[in-house]
Every structure is written in C-alpha cells, then in structure tokens.
Z-matrix of the N, CA and C atoms (Angstrom, degrees):
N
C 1 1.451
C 2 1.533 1 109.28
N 3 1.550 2 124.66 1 142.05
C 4 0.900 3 135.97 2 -157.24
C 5 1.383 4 112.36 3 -89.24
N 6 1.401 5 143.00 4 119.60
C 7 1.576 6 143.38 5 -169.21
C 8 1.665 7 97.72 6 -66.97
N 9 1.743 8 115.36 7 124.70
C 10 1.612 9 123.14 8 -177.34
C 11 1.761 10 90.10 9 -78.16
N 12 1.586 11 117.26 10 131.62
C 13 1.516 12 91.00 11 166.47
C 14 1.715 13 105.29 12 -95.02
N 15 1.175 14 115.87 13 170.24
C 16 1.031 15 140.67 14 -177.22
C 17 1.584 16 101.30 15 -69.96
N 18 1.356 17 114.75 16 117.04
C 19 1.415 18 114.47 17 174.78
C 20 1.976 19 116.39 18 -92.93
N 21 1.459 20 90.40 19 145.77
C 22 1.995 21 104.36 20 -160.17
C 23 1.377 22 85.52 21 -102.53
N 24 1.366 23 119.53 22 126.64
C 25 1.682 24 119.16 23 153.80
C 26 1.364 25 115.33 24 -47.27
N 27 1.228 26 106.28 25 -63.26
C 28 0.909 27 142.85 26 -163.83
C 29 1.447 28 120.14 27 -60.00
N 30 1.684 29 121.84 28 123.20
C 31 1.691 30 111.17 29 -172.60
C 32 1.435 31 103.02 30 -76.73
N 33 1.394 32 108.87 31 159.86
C 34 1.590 33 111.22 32 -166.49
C 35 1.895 34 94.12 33 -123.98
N 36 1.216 35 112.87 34 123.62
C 37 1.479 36 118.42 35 -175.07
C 38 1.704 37 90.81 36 -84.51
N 39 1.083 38 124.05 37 156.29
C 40 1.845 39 138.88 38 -172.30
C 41 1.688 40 87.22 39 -166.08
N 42 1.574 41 83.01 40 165.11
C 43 1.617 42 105.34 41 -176.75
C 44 1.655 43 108.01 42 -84.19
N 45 1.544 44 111.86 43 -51.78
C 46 1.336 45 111.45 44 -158.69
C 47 1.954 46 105.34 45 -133.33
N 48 1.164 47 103.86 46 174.39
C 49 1.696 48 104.34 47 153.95
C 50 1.388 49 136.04 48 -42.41
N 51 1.648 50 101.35 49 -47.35
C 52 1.718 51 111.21 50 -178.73
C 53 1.818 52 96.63 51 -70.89
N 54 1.245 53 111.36 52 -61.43
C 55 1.792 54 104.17 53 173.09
C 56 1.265 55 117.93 54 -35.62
N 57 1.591 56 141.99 55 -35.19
C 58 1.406 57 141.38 56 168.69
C 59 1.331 58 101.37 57 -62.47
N 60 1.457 59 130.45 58 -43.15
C 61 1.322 60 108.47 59 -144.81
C 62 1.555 61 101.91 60 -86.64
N 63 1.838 62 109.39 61 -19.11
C 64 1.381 63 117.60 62 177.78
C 65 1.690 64 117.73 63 -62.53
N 66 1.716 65 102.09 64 -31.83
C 67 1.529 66 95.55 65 179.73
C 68 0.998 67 108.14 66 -95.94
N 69 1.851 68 154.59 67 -1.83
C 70 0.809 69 156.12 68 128.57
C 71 1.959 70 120.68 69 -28.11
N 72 1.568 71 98.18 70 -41.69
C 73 1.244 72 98.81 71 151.35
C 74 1.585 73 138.51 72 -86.85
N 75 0.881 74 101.97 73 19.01
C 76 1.378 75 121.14 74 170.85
C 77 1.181 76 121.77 75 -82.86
N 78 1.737 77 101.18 76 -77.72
C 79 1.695 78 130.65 77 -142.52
C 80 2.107 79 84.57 78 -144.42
N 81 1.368 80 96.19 79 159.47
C 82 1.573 81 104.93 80 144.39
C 83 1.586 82 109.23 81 -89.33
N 84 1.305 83 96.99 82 140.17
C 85 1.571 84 113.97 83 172.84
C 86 1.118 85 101.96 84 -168.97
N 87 1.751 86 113.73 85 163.27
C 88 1.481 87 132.36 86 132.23
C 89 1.247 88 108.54 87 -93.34
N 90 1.496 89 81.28 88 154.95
C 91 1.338 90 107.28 89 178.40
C 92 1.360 91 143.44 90 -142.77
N 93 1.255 92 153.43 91 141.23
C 94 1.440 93 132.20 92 -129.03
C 95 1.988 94 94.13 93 -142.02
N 96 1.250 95 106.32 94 113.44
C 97 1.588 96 113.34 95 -174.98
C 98 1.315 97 108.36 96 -87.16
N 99 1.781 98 133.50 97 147.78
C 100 1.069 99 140.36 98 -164.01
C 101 1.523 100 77.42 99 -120.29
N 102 1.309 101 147.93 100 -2.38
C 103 1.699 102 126.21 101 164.13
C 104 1.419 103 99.47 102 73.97
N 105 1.326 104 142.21 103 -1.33
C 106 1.449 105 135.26 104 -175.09
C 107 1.396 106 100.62 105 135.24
N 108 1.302 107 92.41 106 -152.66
C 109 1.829 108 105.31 107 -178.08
C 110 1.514 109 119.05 108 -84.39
N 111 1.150 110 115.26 109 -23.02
C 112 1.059 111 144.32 110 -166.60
C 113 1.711 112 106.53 111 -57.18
N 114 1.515 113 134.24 112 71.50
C 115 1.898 114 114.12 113 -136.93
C 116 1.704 115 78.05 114 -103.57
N 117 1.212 116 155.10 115 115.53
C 118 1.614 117 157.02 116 120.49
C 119 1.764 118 127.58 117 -39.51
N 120 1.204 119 89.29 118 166.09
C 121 1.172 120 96.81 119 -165.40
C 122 1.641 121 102.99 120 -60.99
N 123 1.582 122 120.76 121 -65.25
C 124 1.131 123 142.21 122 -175.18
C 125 1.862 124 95.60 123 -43.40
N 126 1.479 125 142.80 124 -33.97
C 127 1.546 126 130.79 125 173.21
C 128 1.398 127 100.95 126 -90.95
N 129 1.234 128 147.84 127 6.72
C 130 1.428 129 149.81 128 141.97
C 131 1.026 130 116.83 129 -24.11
N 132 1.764 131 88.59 130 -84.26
C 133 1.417 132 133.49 131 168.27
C 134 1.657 133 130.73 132 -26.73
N 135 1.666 134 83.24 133 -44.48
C 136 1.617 135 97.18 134 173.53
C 137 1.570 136 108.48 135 -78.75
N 138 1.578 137 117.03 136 -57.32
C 139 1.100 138 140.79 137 -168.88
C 140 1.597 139 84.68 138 -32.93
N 141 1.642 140 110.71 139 -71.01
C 142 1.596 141 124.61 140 -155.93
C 143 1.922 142 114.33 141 -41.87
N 144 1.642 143 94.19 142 -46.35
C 145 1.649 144 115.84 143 168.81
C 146 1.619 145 109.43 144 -42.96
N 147 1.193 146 86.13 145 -75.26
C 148 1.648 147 86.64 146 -172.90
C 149 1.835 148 115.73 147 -72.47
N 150 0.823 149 93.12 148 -7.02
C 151 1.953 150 99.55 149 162.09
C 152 1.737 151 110.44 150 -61.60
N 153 1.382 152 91.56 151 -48.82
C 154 1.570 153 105.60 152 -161.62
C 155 1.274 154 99.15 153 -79.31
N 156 1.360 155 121.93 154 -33.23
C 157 2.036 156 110.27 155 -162.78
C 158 1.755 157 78.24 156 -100.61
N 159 1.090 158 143.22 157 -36.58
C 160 1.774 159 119.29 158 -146.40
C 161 1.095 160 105.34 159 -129.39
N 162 1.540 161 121.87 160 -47.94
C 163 1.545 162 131.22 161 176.65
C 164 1.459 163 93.09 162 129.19
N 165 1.472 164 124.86 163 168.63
C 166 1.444 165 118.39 164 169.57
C 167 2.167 166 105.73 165 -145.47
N 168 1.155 167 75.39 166 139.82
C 169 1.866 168 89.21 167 -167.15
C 170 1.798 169 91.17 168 -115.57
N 171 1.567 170 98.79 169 119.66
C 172 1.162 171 127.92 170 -172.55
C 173 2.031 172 117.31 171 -76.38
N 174 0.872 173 131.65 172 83.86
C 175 1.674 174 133.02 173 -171.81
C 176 1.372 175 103.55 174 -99.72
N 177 0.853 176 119.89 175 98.27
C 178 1.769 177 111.62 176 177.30
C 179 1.407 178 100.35 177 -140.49
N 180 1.652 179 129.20 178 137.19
C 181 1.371 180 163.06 179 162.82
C 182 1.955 181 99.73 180 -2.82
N 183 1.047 182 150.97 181 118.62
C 184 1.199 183 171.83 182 151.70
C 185 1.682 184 97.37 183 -35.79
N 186 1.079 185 129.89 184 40.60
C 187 1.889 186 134.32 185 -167.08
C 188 1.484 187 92.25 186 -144.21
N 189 1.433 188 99.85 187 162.95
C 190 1.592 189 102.20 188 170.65
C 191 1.350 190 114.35 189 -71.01
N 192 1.412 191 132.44 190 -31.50
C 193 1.758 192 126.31 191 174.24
C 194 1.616 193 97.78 192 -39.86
N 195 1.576 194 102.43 193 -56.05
C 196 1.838 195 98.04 194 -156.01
C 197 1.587 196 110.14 195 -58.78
N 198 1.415 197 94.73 196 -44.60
C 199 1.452 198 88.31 197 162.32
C 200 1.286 199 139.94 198 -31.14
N 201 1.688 200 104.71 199 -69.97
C 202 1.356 201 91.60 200 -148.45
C 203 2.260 202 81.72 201 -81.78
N 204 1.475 203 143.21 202 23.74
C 205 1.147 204 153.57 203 138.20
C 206 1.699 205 102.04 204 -34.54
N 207 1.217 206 114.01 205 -90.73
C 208 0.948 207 133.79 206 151.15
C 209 1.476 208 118.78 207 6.48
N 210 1.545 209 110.52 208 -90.65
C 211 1.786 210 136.27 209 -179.93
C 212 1.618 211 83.32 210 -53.16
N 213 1.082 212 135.38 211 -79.89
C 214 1.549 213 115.78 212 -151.47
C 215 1.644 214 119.97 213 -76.17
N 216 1.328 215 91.89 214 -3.11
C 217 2.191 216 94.21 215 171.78
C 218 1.673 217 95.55 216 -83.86
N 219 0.859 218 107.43 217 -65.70
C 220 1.531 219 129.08 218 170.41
C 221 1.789 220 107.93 219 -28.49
N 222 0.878 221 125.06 220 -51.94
C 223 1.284 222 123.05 221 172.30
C 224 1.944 223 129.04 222 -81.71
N 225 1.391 224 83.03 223 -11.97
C 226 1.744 225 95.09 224 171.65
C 227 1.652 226 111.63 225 -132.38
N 228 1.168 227 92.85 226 0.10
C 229 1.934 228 92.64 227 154.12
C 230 1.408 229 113.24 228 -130.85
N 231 1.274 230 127.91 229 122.49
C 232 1.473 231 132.51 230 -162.78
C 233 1.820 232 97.12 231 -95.21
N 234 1.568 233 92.98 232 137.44
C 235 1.940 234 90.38 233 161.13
C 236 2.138 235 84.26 234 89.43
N 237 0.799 236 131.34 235 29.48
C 238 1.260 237 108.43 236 172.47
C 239 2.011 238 92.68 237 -92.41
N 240 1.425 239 86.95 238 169.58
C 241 1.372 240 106.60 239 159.95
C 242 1.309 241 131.08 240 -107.54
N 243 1.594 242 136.37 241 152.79
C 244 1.182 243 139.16 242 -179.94
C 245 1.243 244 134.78 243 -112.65
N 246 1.454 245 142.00 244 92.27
C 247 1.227 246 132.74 245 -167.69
C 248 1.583 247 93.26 246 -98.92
N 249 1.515 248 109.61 247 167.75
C 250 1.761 249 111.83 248 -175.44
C 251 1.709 250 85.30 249 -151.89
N 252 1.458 251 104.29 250 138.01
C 253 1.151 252 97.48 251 148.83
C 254 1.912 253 102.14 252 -123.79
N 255 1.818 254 104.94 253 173.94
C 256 1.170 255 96.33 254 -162.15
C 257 1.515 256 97.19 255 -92.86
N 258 1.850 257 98.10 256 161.78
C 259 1.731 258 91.17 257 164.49
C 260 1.150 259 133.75 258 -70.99
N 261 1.439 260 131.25 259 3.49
C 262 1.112 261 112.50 260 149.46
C 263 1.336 262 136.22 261 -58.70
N 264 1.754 263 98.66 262 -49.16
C 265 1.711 264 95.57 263 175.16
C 266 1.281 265 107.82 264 -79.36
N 267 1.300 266 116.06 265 29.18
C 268 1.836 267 100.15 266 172.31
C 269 1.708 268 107.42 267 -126.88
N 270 1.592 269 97.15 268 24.08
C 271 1.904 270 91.62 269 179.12
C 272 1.441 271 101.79 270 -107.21
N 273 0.926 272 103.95 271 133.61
C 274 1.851 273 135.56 272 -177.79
C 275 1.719 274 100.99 273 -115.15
N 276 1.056 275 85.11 274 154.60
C 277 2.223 276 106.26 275 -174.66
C 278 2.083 277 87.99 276 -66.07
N 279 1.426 278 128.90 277 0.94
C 280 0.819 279 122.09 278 -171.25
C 281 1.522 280 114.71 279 -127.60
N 282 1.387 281 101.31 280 -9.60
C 283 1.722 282 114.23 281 162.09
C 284 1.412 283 101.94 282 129.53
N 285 1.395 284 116.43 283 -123.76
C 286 1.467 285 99.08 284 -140.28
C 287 1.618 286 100.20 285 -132.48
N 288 1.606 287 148.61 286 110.56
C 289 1.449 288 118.15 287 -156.30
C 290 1.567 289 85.46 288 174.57
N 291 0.872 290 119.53 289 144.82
C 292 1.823 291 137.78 290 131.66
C 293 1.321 292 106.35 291 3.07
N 294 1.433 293 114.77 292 -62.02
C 295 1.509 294 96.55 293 -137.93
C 296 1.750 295 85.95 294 -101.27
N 297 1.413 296 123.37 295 24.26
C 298 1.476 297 116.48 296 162.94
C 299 1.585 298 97.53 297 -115.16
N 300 1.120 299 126.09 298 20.08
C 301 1.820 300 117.90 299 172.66
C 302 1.952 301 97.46 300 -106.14
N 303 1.193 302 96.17 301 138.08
C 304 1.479 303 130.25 302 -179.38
C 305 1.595 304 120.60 303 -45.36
N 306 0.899 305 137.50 304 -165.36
C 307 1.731 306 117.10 305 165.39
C 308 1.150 307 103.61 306 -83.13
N 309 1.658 308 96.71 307 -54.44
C 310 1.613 309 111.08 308 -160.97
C 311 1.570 310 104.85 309 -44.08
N 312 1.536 311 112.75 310 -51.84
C 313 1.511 312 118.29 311 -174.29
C 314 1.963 313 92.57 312 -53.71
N 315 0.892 314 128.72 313 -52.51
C 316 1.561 315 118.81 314 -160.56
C 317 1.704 316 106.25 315 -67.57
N 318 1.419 317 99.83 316 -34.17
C 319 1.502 318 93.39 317 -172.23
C 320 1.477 319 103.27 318 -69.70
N 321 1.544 320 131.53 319 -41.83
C 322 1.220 321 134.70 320 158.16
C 323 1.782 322 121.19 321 -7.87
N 324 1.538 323 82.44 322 -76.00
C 325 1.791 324 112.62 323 174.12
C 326 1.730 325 107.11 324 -39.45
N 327 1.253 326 90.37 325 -47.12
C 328 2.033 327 91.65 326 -167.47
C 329 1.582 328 109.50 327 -85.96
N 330 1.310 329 98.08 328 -27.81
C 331 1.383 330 101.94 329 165.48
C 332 1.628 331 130.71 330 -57.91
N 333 1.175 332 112.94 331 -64.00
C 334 1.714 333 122.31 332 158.51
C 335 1.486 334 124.98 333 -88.72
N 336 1.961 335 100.22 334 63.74
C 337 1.528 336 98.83 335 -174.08
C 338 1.431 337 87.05 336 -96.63
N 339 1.417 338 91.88 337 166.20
C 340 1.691 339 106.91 338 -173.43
C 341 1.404 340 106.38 339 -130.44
N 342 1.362 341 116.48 340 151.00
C 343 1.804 342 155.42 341 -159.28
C 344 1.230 343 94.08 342 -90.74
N 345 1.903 344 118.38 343 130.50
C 346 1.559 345 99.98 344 132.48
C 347 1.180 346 144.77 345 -128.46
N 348 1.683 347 76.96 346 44.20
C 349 1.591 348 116.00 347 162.87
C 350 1.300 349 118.08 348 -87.95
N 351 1.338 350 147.74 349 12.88
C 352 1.300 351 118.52 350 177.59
C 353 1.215 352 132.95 351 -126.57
N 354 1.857 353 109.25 352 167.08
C 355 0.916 354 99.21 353 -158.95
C 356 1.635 355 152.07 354 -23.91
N 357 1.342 356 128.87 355 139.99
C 358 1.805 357 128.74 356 -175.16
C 359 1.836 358 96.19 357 -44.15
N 360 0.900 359 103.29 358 -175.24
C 361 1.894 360 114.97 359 -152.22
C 362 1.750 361 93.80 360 170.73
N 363 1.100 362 95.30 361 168.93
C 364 1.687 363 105.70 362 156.87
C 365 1.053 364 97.37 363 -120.35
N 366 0.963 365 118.46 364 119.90
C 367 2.033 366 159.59 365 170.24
C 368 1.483 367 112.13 366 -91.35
N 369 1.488 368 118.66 367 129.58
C 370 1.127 369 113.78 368 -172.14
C 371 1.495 370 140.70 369 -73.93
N 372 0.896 371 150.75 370 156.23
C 373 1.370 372 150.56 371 -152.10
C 374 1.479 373 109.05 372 -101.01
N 375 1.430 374 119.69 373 156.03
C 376 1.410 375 108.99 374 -178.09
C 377 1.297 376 109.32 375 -61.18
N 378 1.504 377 116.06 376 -55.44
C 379 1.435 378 106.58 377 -172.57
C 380 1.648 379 121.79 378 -53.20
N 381 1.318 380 110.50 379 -16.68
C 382 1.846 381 107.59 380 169.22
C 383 1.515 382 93.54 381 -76.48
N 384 1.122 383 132.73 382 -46.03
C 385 1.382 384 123.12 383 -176.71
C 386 1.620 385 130.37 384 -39.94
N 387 1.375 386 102.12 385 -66.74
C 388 1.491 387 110.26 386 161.36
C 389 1.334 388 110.60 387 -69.77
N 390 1.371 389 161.21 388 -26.66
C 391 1.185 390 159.22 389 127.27
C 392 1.621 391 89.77 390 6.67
N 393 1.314 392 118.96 391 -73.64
C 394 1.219 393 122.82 392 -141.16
C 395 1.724 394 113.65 393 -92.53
N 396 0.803 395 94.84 394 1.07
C 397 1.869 396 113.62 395 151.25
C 398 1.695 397 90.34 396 104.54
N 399 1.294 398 128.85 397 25.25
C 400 1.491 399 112.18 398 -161.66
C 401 2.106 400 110.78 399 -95.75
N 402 1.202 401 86.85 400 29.37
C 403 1.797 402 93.76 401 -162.06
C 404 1.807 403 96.10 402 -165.09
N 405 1.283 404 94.70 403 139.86
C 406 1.365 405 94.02 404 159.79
C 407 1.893 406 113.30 405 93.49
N 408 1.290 407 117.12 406 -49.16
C 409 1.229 408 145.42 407 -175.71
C 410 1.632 409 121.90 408 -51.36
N 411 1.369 410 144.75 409 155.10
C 412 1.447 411 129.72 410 169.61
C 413 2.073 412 91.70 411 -86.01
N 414 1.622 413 126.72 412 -26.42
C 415 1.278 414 124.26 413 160.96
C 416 1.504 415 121.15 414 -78.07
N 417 1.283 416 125.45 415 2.99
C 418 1.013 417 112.59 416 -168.93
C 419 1.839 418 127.65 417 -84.63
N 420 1.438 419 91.65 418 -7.82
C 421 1.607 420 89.18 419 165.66
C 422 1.579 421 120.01 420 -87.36
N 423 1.482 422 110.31 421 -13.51
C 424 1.614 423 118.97 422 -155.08
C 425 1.496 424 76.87 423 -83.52
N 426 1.604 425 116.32 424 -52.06
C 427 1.984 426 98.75 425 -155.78
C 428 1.871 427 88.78 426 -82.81
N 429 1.402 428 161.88 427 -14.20
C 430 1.005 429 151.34 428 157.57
C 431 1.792 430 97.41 429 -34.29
N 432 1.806 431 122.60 430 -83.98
C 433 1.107 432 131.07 431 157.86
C 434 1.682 433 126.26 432 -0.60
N 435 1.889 434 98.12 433 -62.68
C 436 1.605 435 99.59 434 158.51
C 437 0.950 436 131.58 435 -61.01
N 438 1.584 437 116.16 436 -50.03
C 439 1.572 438 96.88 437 -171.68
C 440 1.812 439 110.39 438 -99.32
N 441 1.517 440 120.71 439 21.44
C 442 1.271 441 103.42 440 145.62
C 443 1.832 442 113.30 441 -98.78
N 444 1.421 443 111.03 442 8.48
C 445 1.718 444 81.45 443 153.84
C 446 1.356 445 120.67 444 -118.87
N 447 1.585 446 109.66 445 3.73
C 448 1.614 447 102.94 446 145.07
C 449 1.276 448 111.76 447 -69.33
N 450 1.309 449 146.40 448 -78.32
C 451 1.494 450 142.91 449 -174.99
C 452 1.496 451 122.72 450 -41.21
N 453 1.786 452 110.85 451 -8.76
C 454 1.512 453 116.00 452 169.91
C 455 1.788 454 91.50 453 78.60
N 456 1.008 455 157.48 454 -41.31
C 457 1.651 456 134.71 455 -173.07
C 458 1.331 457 120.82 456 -88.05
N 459 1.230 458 104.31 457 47.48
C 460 1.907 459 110.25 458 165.68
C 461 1.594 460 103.58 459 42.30
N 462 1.384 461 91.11 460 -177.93
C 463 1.224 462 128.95 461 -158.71
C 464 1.709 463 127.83 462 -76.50
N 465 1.254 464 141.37 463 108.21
C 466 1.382 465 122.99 464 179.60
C 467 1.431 466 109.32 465 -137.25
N 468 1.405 467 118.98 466 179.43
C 469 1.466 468 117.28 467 -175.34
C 470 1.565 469 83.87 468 -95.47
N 471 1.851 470 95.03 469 168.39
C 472 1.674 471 119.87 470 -173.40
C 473 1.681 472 97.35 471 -25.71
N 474 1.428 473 110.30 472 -83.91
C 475 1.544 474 96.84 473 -169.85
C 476 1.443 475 134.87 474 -76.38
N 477 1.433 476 119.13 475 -21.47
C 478 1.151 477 101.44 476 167.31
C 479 1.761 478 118.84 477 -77.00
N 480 1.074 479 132.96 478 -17.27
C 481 1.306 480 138.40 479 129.50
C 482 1.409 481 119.76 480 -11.13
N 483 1.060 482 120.26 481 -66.72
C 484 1.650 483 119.20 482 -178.98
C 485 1.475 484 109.87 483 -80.15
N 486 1.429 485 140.94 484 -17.57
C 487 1.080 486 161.74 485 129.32
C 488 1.423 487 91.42 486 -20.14
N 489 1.232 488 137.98 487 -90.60
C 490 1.290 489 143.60 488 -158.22
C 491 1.275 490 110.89 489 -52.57
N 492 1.515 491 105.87 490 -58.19
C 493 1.848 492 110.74 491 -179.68
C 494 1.740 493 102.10 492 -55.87
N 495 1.387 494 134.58 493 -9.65
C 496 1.542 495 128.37 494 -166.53
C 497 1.827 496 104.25 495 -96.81
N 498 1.471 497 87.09 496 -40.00
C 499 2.154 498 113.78 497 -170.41
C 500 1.773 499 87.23 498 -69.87
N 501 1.046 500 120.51 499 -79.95
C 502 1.756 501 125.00 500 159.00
C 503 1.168 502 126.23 501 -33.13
N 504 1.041 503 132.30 502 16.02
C 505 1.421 504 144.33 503 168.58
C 506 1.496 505 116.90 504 41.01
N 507 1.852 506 127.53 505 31.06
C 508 1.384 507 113.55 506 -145.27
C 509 1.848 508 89.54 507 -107.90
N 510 1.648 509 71.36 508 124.86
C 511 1.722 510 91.74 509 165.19
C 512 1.244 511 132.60 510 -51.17
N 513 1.282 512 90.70 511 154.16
C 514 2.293 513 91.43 512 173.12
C 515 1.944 514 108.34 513 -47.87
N 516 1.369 515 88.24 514 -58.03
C 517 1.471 516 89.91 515 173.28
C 518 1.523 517 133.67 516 -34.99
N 519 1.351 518 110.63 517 -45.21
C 520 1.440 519 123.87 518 -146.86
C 521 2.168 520 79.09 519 -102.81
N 522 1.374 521 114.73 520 -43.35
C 523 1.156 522 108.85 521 -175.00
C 524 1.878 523 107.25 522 -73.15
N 525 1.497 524 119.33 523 -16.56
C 526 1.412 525 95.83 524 -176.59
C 527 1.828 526 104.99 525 -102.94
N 528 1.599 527 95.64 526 -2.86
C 529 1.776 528 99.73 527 163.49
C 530 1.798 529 125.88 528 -55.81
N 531 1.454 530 94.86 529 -41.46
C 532 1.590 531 120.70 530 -178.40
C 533 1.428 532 97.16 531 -79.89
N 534 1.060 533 137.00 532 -32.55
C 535 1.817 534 121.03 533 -177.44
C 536 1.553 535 90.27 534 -85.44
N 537 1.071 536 115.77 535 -48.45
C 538 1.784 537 105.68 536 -170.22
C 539 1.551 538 113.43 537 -57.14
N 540 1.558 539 118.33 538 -14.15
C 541 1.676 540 113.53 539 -176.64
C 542 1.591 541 79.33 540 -106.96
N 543 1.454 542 137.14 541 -59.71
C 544 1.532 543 108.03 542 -153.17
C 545 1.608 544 107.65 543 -69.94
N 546 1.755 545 116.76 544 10.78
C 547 1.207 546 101.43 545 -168.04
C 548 1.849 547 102.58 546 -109.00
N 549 1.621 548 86.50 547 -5.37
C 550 1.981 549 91.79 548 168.80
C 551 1.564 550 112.32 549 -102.02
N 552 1.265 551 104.09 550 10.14
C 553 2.134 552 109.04 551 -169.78
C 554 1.963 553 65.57 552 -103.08
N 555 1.262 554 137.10 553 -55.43
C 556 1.823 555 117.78 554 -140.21
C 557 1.375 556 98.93 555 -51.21
C-alpha cells in the first residue's frame, strides 16, 4: 500500500531542483526555487504572489548561502514562514543541503515551522543570552547548534543567533526549556 503524503498549503521556497524533489518526497507541495543564492527581483515577485494567495514556508540549506536566502526573502516578503532542518540531518557524501535530509527529517522541519508574526511574549535579553554560554565561549557555538535544533530554527553565529531567538519570538520559557534538555543531552 502506497504512503498518502501529507498535503502543504502552503508554497515552500527551496534552493535548487534536488531540494524539490526531497520535499516532494516527503509531503505534497509546491514549490518555488531561488536557482542558488542569487534571490532577483522577478522570484520576489513570485515569492510576494504566492505569499498573498497561499502563504510561503521558507526551507533553505542549514549553510550560510541558505541563510543569508532566507534573511533577504524574509526581509522583502513580510509574514513568511520558517522551517529549518538541522545540519546534521542535512549532510550527504555530497555536503550539506535539503535535498540530502530524509522525509522524516523534512516532515519534522514543516512540522515545527515558526512565525514572525507572533504574538509579544517576554523574549530574552542579551544579558540572559550570554548568561547562558551562547556567545563568547570555546562551547559556545556547539550549545547555539543545540538549542537551535531543539527549538527547530537552525543555526547562527553569536549575534545573528540572538537575532533569530528576537524575529522568532522565543520566550524565556521556551528558551530556558531548550538549555535545561541540551544541558541534560551534554
């Protein structure tokens, strides 16, 4: 018997071809390719369309390209969504990307995508930040690493990292939940 996939309203932005064909093995979706890093006016444009009729959920490569993919859709299309998967489940004998993460890892990803729309919270302050060893440290990139793939929003250096936990709206709560598990996994 044949596995039903789970159908995405929602258009899913990816980097390349091989990234479609991975979430295709996942989930049903469309999906809308940025061709590389390279983000133009004319995939804006599109991006903006399908924002407005469906919504658009952001998947891009766990590397700094996807990133800063990501940072500049994100900043000229408002209301997108973010799924992350981590680099671990995204390294392939061919490097590092989407289209070497698993279903399960993608369905994961689409599952705990995150808003950066929602509601106000109390959000943590820098000084809880570095408090918490995420800057500064010879560990401080490994538990950054942890607790963005417990919290599901990938990976960043010290500040754009805390950038993310502010754009993501993640609470004191939800941020001292994630140190209390990556601090019983060390």
């Amino acid at each position: 018997m044949r596995h039903v996939l789970k159908k995405i309203k929602e258009v899913i932005v990816v980097e390349g071809k091989r990234d479609t064909a991975a979430v295709r093995r996942a989930v049903a979706a469309d999906t809308l390719e940025t061709g590389g890093s390279a983000v133009g006016s004319d995939l804006i444009r599109a991006i903006r369309r399908a924002q407005d009729r469906r919504g658009v959920i952001i998947l891009t490569d766990p590397d700094g390209a996807g990133e800063r993919i990501r940072r500049i859709i994100s900043e000229q299309v408002s209301g997108c969504k973010h799924a992350f998967i981590s680099r671990e489940e995204a390294t392939g004998r061919d490097g590092v990307g989407v289209e070497h993460a698993s279903p399960e890892a993608i369905r994961r990803a689409l599952e705990r995508v995150r808003t950066e729309e929602e509601p106000e919270a109390e959000l943590i302050t820098w000084e809880e930040y570095l408090k918490a060893g995420l800057v500064g440290g010879e560990k401080a990139r490994r538990r950054r690493e942890a607790v963005g793939k417990v919290m599901g929003i990938g990976y960043g250096n010290g500040r754009r990292f805390f950038q993310k936990l502010q754009l993501f709206r993640i609470t004191r709560e939800e941020f001292a939940r994630a140190l209390d598990r990556i601090g019983r996994e060390d």
